[in-house]
C-alpha positions in Angstrom: 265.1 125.8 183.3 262.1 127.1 180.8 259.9 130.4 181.8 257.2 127.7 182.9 259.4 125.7 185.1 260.6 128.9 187.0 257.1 130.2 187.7 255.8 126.9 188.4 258.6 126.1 190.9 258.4 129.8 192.4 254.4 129.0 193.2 254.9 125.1 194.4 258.1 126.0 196.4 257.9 129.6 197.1 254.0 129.8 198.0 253.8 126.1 199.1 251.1 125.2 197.1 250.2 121.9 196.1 249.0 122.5 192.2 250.1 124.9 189.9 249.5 124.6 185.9 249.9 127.1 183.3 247.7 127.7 180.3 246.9 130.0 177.0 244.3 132.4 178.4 242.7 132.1 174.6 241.1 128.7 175.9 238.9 131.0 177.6 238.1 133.5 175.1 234.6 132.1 173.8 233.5 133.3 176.6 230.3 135.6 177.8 231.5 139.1 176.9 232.8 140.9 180.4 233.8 136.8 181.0 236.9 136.8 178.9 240.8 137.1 180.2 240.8 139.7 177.5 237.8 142.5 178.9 240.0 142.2 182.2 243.2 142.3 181.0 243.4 143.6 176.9 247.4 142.4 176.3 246.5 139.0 178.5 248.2 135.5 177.1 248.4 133.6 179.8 246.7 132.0 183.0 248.4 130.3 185.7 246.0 128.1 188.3 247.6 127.4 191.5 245.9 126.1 194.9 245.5 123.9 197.8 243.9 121.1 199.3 241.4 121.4 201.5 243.1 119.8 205.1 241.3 116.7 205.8 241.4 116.8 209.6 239.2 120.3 208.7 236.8 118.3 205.9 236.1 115.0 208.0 234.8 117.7 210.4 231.8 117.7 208.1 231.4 113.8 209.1 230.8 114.6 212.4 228.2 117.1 211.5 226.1 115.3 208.9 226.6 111.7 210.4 227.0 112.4 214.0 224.7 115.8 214.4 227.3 117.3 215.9 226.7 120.7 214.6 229.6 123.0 216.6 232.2 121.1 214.7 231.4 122.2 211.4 233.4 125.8 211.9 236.3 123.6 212.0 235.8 123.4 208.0 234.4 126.5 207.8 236.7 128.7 208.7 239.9 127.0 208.1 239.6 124.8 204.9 237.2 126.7 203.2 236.2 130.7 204.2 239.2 132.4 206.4 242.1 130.7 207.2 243.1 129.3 203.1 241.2 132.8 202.0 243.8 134.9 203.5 246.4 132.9 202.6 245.6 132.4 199.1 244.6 136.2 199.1 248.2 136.8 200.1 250.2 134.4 198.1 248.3 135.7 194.8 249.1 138.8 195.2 253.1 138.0 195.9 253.3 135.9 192.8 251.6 138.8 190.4 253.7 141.0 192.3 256.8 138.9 191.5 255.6 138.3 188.0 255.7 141.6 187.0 258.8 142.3 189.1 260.9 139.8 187.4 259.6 139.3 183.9 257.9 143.1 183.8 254.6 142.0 182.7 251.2 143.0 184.0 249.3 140.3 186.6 245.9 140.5 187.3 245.5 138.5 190.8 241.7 137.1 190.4 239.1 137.0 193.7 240.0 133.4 194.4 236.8 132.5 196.7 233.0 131.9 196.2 231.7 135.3 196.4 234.4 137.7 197.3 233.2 141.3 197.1 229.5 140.5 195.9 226.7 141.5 196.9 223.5 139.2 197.6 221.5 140.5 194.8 221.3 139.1 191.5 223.6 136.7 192.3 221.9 133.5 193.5 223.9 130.5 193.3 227.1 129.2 194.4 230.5 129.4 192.2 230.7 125.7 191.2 226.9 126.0 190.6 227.2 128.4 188.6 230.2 131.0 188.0 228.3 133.5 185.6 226.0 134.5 188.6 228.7 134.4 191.4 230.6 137.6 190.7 233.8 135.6 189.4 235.5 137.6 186.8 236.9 134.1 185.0 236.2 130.7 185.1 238.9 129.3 187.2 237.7 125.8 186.7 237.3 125.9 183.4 241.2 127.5 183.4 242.2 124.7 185.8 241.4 122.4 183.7 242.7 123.5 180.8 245.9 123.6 182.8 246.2 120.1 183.8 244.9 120.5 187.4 242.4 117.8 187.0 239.1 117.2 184.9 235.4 118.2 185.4 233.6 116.0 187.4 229.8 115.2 187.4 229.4 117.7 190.6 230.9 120.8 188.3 233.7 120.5 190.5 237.2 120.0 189.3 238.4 116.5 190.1 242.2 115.8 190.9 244.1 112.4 191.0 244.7 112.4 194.4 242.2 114.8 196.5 239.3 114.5 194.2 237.2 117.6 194.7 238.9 118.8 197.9 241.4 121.3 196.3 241.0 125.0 197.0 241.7 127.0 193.7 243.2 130.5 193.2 244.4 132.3 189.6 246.4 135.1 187.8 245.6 136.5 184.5 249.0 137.7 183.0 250.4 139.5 179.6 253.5 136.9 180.5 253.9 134.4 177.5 255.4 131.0 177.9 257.3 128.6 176.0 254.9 126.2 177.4 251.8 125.4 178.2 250.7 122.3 180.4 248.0 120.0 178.6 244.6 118.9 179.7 244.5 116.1 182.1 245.0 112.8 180.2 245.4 109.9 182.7 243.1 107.7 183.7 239.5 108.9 184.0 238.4 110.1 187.5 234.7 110.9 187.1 232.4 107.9 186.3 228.7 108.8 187.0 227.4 106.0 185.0 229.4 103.9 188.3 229.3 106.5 191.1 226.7 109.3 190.8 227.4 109.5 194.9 227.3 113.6 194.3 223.7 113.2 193.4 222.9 110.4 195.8 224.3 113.0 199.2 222.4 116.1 197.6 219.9 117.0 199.9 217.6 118.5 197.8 217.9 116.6 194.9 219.5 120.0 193.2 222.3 117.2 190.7 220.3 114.7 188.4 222.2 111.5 188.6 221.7 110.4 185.3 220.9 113.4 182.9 224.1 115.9 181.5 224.7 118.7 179.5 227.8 119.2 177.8 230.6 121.1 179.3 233.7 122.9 177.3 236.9 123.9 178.5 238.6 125.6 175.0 238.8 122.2 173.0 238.3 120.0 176.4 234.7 118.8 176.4 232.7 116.4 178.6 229.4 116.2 180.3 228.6 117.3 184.1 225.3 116.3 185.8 222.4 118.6 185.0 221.9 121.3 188.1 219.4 123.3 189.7 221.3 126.0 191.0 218.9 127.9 193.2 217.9 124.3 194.4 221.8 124.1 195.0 222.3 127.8 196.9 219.4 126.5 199.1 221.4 124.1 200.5 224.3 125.6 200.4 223.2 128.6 202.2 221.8 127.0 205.0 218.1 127.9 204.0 216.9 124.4 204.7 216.6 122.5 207.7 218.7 119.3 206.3 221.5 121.6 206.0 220.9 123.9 209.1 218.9 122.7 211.5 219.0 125.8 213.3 217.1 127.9 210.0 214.3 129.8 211.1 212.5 130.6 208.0 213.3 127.4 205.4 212.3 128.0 201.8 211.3 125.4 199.4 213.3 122.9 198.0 213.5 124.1 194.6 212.9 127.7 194.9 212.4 130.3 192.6 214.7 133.3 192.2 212.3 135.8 193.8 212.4 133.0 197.2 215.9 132.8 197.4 216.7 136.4 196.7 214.2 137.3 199.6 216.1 134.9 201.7 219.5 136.5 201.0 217.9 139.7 201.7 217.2 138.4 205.1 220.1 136.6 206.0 222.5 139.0 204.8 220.9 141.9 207.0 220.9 139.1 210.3 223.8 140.0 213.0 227.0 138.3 212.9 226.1 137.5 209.2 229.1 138.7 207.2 232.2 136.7 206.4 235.1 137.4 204.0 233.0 135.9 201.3 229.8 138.0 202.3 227.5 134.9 201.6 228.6 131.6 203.5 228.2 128.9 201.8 229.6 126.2 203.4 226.7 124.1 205.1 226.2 121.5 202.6 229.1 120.1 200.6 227.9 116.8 200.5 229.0 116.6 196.7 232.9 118.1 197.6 233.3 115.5 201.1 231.6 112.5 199.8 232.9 112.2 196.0 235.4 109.0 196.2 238.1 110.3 193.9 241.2 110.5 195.1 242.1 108.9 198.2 238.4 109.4 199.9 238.2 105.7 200.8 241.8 105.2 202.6 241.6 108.5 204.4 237.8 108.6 205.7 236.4 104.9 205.1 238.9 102.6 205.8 239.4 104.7 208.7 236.2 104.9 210.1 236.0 108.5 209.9 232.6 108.3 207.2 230.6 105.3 207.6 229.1 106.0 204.3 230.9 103.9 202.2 228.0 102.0 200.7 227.1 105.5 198.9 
């Protein structure tokens, strides 16, 4: 059994997750300086994505909320397939596989914050990961290191895309000085994202944040495609729960495209409100619509042929 076989298998078997990939952490050294597996870790060579997905009992939740306005349900996505129940236990299980790392192969890991916004505070930092990771306190690009990995490929929603849960994986990372034998290629199969047929991510978007036709080019070391162009304060807005298509219960909406100065205000506000703090400081679980509606994977079987979404036509 190779280096990357035993790690791999002691992170699918030992941690029970469902993905795990393994890839050269110089794919991610073109990076923004501070942005680099290198100005974290200066002997790094390696990154290993692991993760889960997202229980679908928990995301069909979301159906009930934005189809049947049943807005109490929501929590059940909330806080078990996206904010506290798979936080801790990916906060656990990434710290027991650096700590095995080094304990068996005496290397260094660096366990990366595997959530939105873990330990960040509101300002400056307006928009959410997949919107934008240079502004949401991650210290590298586990998407972009997940795909290099083989996890799955970029979709049009700047969400990594896998074969059989499209978007609905939940993704966690270690920076390591451990070198492998091998490294696990890009994704190669057959392709997942197809805007110029779907665009259903920018259909659902509630404030019109994705363009459904326009791209800019996306890079992943020598992996390139194009995701859907992305207003990410337009995005947060959503996302946040600072509009009332995404919370009917927000008392003070902002605009639907607002400026940095709005949304940073509205942080301000929200962040200070009773009850407000979670283990990712700023929610941002009240929209979605691009993560529960995207078809890839096995959307259709699980949640339209089922009758769980009636939003098939989308």
């Amino acid at each position: 059994m190779t280096r990357t076989e035993a790690v791999k298998r002691r992170i699918l078997i030992g941690s029970d997750m469902d993905y795990a990939g393994v890839c050269p952490s110089a794919v991610l050294e073109d990076e923004p300086r501070g942005r680099r597996p290198s100005d974290l870790l200066p002997n790094a060579k390696s990154i290993l994505v692991f993760g889960r997905r997202l229980i679908s009992g928990s995301v069909q939740t979301k159906f009930r909320q934005f189809e049947d306005g049943v807005m109490n349900v929501s929590g059940g996505y909330s806080a078990h397939s996206f904010v506290l129940s798979v936080n801790h236990l990916c906060m656990k299980e990434t710290y027991d596989i650096a700590q095995d790392l080094e304990n068996t192969y005496g290397c260094f890991a660096m366990p990366l914050t595997n959530n939105v916004l873990q330990a960040v505070q509101p300002e400056g930092n307006y928009a959410p990961f997949f919107a934008d990771p240079m502004k949401a306190g991650l210290p590298v690009d586990i998407y972009k290191a997940a795909v290099a990995a083989g996890i799955g490929e970029m979709g049009w929603n700047h969400r990594v895309v896998t074969p059989d849960n499209g978007p609905r994986v939940y993704l966690c990372a270690i920076v390591t000085s451990l070198e492998f034998e091998e490294y696990d290629k890009p994704y190669a199969g057959k392709k997942l994202c197809e805007p110029e047929k779907c665009a259903v991510c920018a259909r659902v978007c509630p404030t019109r944040a994705l363009d459904g036709e326009t791209g800019v080019e996306w890079h992943a070391g020598e992996t390139k495609c194009t995701v859907g162009r992305l207003d990410v304060n337009a995005c947060a807005a959503a996302c946040f729960g600072f509009r009332k298509e995404t919370n009917p219960m927000c008392m003070n909406p902002i605009s639907e495209h607002p400026t940095e100065e709005e949304l940073t205000e509205a942080l301000k506000r929200q962040f200070a409100a009773p009850g407000f703090q979670t283990l990712d400081h700023l929610p941002m679980y009240h929209c979605e619509r691009c993560l529960i509606y995207c078809p890839v994977g096995n959307w259709h079987e699980q949640f339209s042929a089922t009758g769980l979404s009636r939003e098939a036509g989308r």
